[in-house]
C-alpha positions as CSV (number, residue, x, y, z in Angstrom):
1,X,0.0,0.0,0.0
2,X,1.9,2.9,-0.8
3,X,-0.6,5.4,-2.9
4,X,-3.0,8.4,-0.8
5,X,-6.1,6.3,-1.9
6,X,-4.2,3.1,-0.4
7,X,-3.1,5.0,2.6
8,X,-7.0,6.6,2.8
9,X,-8.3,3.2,3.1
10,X,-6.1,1.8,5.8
11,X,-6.6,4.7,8.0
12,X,-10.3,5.0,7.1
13,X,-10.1,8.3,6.5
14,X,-10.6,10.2,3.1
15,X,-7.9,10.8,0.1
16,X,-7.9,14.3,0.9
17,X,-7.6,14.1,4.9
18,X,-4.4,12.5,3.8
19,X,-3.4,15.2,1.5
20,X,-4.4,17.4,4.4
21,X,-1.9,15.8,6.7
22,X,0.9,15.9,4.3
23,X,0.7,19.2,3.7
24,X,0.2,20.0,7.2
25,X,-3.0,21.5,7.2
26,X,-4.8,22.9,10.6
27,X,-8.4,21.3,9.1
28,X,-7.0,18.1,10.3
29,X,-7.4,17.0,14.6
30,X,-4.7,15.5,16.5
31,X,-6.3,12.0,16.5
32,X,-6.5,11.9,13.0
33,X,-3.1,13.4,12.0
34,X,-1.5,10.6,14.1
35,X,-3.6,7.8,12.6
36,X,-3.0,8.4,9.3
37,X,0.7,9.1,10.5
38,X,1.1,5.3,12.0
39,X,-0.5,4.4,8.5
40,X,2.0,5.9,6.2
41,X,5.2,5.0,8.8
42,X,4.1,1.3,8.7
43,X,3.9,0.9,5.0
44,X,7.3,3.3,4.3
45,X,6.5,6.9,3.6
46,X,8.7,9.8,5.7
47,X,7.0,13.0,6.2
48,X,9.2,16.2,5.2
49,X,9.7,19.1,7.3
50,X,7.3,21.4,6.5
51,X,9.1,24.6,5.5
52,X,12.4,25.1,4.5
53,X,14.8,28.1,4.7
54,X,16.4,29.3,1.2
55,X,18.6,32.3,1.5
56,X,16.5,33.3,4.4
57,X,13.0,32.9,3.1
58,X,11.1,30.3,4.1
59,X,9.0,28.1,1.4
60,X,6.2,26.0,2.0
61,X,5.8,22.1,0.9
62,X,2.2,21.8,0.5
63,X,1.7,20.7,-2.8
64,X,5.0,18.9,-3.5
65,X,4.8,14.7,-3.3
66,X,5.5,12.6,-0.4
67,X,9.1,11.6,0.2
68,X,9.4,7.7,0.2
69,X,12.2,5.4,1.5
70,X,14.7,4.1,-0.9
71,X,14.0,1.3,-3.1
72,X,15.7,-1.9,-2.7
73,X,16.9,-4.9,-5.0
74,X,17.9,-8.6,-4.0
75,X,19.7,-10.9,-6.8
76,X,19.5,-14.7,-5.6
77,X,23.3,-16.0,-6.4
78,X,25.0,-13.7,-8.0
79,X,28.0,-14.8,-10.2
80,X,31.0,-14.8,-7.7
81,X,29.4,-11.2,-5.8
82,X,27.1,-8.2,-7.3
83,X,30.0,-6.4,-8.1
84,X,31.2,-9.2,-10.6
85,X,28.2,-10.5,-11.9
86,X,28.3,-9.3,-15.7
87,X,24.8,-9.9,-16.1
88,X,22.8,-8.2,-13.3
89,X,25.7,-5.4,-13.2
90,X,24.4,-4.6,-16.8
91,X,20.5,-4.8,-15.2
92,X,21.2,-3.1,-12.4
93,X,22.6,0.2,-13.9
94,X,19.8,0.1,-16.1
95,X,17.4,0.1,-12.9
96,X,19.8,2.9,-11.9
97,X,19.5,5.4,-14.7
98,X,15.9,5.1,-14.7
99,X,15.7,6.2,-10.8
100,X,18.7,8.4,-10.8
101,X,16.5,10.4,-13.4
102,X,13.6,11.0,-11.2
103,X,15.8,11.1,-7.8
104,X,15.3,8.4,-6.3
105,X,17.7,5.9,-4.8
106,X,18.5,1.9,-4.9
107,X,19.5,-0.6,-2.4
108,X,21.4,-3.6,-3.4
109,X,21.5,-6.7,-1.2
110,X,22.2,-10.4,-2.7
111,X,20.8,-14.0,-0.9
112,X,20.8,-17.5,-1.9
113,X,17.3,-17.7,-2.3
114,X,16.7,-20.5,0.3
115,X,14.0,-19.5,2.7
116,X,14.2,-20.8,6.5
117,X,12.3,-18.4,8.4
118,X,12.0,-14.4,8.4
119,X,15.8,-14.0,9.0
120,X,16.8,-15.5,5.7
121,X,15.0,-12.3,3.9
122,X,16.9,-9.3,3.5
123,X,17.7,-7.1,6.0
124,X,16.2,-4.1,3.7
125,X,12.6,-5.8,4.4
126,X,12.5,-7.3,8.2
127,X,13.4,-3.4,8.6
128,X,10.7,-2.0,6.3
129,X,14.1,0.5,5.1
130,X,12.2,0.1,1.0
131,X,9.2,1.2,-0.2
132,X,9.6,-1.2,-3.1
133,X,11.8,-4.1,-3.9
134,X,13.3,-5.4,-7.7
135,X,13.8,-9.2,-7.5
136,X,16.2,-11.2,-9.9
137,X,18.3,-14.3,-9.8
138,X,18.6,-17.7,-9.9
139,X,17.1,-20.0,-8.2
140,X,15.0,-19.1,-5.9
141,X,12.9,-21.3,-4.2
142,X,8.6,-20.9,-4.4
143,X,8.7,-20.1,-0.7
144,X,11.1,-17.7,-1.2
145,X,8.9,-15.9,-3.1
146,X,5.9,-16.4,-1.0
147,X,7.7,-15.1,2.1
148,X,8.9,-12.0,-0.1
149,X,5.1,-11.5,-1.4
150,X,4.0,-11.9,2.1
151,X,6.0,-8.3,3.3
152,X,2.9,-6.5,1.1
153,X,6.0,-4.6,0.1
154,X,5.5,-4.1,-3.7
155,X,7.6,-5.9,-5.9
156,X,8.7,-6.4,-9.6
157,X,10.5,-9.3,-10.8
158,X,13.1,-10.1,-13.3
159,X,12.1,-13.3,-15.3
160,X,9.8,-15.3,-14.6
161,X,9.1,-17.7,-11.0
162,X,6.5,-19.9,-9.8
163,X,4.9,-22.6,-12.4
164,X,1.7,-20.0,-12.9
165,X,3.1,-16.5,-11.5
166,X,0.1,-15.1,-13.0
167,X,0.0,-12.7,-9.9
168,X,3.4,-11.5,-10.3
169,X,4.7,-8.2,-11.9
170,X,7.3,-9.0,-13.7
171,X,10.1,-7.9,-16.4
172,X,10.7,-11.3,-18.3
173,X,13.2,-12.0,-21.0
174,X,11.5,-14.4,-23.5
175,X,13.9,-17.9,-22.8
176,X,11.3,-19.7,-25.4
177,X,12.0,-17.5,-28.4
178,X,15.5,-16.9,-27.2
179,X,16.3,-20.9,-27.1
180,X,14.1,-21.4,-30.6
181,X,16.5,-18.5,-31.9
182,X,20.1,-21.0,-30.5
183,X,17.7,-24.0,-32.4
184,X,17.3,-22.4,-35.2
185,X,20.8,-21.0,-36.0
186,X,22.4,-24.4,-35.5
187,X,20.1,-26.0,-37.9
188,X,20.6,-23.3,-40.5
189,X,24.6,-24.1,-39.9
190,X,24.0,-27.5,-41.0
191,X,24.4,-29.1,-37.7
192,X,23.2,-32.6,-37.6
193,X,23.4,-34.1,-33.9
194,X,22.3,-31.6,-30.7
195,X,23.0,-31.2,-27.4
196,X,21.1,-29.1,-25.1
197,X,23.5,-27.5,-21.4
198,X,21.8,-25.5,-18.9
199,X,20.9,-25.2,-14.8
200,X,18.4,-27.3,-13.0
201,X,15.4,-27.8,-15.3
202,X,13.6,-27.1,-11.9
203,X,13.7,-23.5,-13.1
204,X,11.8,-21.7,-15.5
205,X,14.9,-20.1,-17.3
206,X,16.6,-22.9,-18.2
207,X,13.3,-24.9,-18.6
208,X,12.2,-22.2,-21.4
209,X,15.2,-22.0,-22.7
210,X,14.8,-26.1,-23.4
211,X,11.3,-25.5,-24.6
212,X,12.3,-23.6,-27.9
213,X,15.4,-25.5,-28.5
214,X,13.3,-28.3,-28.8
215,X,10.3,-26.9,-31.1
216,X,13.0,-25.8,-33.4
217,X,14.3,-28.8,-33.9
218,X,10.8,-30.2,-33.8
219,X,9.5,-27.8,-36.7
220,X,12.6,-30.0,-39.1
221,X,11.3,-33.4,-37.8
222,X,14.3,-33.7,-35.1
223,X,13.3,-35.0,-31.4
224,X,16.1,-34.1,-28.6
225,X,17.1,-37.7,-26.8
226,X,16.9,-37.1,-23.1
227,X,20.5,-38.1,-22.9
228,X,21.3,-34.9,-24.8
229,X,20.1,-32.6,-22.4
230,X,22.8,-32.2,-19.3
231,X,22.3,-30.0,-16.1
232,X,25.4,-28.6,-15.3
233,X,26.1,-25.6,-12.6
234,X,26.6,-22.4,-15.2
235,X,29.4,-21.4,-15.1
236,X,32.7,-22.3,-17.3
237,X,33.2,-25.4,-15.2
238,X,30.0,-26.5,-15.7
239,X,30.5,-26.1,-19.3
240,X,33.7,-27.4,-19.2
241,X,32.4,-30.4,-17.1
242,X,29.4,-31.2,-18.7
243,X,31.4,-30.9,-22.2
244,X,33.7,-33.4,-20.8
245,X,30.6,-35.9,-20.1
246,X,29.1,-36.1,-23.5
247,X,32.7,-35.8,-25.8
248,X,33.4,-39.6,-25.7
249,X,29.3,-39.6,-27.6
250,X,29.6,-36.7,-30.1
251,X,32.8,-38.0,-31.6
252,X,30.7,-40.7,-32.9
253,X,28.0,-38.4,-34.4
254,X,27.9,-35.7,-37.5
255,X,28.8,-32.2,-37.0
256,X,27.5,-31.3,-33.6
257,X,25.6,-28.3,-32.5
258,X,25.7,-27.2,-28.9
259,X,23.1,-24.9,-27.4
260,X,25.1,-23.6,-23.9
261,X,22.3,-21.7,-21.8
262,X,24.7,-19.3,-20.6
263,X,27.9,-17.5,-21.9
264,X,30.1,-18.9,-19.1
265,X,28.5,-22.3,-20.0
266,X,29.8,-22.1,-23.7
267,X,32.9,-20.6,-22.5
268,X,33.7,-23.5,-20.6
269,X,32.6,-25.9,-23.7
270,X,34.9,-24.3,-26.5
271,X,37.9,-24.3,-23.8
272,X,37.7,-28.3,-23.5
273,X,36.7,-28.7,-27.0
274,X,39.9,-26.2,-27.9
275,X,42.2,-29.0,-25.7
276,X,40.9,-32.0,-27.3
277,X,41.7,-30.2,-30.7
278,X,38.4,-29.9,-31.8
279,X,37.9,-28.1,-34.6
280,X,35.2,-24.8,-34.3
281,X,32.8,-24.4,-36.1
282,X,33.9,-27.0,-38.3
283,X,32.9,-30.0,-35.9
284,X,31.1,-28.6,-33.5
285,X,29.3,-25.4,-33.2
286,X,28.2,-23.5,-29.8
287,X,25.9,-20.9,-29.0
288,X,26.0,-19.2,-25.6
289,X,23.1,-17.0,-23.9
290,X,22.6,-13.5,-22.8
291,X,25.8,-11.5,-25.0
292,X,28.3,-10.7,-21.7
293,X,31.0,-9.0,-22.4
294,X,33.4,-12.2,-22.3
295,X,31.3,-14.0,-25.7
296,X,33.1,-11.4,-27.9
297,X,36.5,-11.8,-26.1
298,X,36.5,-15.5,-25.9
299,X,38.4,-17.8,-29.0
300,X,36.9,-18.3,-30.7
301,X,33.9,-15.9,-30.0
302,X,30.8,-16.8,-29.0
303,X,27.2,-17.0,-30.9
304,X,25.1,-16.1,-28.3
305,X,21.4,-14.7,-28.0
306,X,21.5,-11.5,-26.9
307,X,19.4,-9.8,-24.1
308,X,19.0,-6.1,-23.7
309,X,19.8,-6.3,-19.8
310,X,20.2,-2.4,-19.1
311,X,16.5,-2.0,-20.8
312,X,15.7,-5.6,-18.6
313,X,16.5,-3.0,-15.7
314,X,14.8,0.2,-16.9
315,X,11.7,-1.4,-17.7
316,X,12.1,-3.2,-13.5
317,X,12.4,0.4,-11.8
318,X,10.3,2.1,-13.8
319,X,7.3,-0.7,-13.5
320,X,7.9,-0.6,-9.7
321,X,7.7,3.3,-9.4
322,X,4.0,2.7,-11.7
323,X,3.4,0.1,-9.2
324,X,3.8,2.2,-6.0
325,X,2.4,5.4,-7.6
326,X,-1.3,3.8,-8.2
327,X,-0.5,4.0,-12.0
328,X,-0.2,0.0,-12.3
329,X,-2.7,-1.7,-10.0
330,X,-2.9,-4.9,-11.1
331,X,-0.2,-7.5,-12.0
332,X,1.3,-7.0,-15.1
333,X,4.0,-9.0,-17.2
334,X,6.2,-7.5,-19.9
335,X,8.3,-9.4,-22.3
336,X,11.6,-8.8,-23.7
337,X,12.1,-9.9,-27.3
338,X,15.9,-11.4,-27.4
339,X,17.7,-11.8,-31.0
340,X,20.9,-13.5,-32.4
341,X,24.5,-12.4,-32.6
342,X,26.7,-14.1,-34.8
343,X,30.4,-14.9,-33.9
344,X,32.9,-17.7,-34.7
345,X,31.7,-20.3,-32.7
346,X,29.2,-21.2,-35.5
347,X,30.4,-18.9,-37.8
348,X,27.4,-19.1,-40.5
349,X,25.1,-16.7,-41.6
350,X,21.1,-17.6,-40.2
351,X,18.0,-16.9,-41.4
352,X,17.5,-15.2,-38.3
353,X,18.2,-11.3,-38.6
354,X,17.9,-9.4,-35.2
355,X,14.8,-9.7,-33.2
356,X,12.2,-12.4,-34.3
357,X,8.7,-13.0,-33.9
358,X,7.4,-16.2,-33.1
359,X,3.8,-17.5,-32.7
360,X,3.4,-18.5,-29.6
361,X,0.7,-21.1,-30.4
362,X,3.5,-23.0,-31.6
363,X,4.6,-24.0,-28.5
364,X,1.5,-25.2,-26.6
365,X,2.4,-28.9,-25.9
């Protein structure tokens, strides 16, 4: 609750009483000014001062808008810390920009996503120090999220959680397209055998990311064998390690294409193919995920699908100031087209020229 009609409500007063109070108006009794004071202290708002001094003259603030706590973000597992995680660096000063525009400021906090009791959330919400929180990371358990949802502090999430999280606001990049993208290029290359590398199919990300690979082979009469789909950690050792599971199987096959769900995960996979001798993108051709900086500094460099991850964070902050304001007031969930950049790991051209749009029909099982 964080709008003057949500405030009205709790307090059982009307929209304008609250204005009243704000602005420090002497219509308003005692009893009620304190009420609706309580109100707006338990769900984040600080009341200004109600004059200030400027070269000796004092100037009223009725009429300006209520001051509001910070707002807060919490990343489940970032990649090594906050501060070195490529991805939600890129996100995060995109939430940044957006805020920094209209002066407001952002907390940062990371967890592992676990939940065993209030004192696993962040500290920023047992304290009530945000008025609103930006959510991103993987994974994150279900009850996780329930626990965060249960604060009533607002909340605006980056991807997408829960197996229906219909009731969620959230940012998403779209992992279906982006995977039937990696599909796609790798059959226009002339690849003939797949594999599929990614994180726990528990989670959506990786589970989406699955789900177009697969229709894209599907749509050229190709089925994935479950034994070509390995859950590794995502990083470069899990590429490297999960590359090291399957190479004894693809030197048996045709030209291979590799669909890596992350960049560090097809890092990892062209450094152990590089030390077998493997030639790429001759044998074996890779695409990565998301476009970090280390896909065009990698050798070879990495076909990846890129996501815009500075707009990812934009779009977060500015759907969670809507969402406070009273301009959003119901859950909304906005989608992020991703699209194809070609480097050396597959080295082909695609039929696939920047953003593309899919039917989603298509992918109804």
């Amino acid at each position: 609750m964080c709008t003057v009609r949500e405030i009205a409500k709790a307090a059982r007063v009307s929209p304008s009483t609250v204005s009243r109070v704000i602005n420090n108006s002497p219509k308003v009794t005692e009893k009620t000014r304190q009420k609706v004071i309580q109100v707006m202290q338990q769900y984040g708002y600080v009341l200004p001062r109600q004059a200030k001094t400027i070269n000796g003259t004092e100037e009223n603030f009725a009429g300006l808008s209520l001051p509001s706590l910070p707002l807060g973000c919490v990343i489940a597992n970032p990649t090594q810390s906050l501060a070195t995680d490529h991805f939600f660096v890129d996100v995060v000063g995109g939430a940044m920009n957006y805020l920094q525009s209209i002066g407001r400021q952002l907390i940062l906090e990371a967890t592992n996503g676990n939940f065993s009791g209030m004192s696993s959330l962040p500290a920023m919400l047992k304290e009530r120090s945000v008025q609103g929180l930006i959510v991103g990371g993987v994974p994150m358990t279900d009850d996780y999220i329930f626990a965060l949802l249960n604060t009533k502090i607002p909340s605006v999430f980056i991807g997408r959680y829960l197996q229906d999280g219909k009731e969620l606001t959230a940012v998403i990049p779209d992992n279906i397209i982006g995977g039937y993208i990696a599909g796609r290029h790798l059959l226009d290359c002339g690849y003939q055998d797949f594999f599929f590398m990614g994180g726990s199919l528990q989670v959506n990300t990786f589970r989406d990311r699955l789900e177009g690979f697969r229709r894209a082979l599907k749509e050229q009469g190709l089925l994935l064998a479950s034994e070509n789909i390995i859950e590794s950690d995502i990083n470069q050792d899990g590429g490297y390690l999960a590359m090291k599971k399957i190479f004894e199987k693809i030197q048996k096959k045709g030209r291979t294409g590799i669909f890596a769900s992350t960049d560090w995960m097809a890092g990892g996979v062209i450094r152990f193919l590089s030390e077998a001798g493997y030639n790429i993108p001759a044998e074996a051709g890779v695409v990565g995920y998301s476009d970090l900086e280390l896909s065009s500094h990698f050798f070879p460099s990495i076909t990846t699908v890129r996501i815009n991850r500075r707009t990812l964070g934009y779009l977060a902050a500015r759907t969670l100031v809507d969402v406070i304001t009273g301009r959003i007031t119901c859950p909304v969930q906005i989608y992020l087209q991703p699209s194809l950049v070609i480097r050396e790991s597959t080295g082909c051209s695609s039929s696939i020229k920047g953003d593309i749009k899919i039917d989603k029909r298509r992918y109804k099982k």
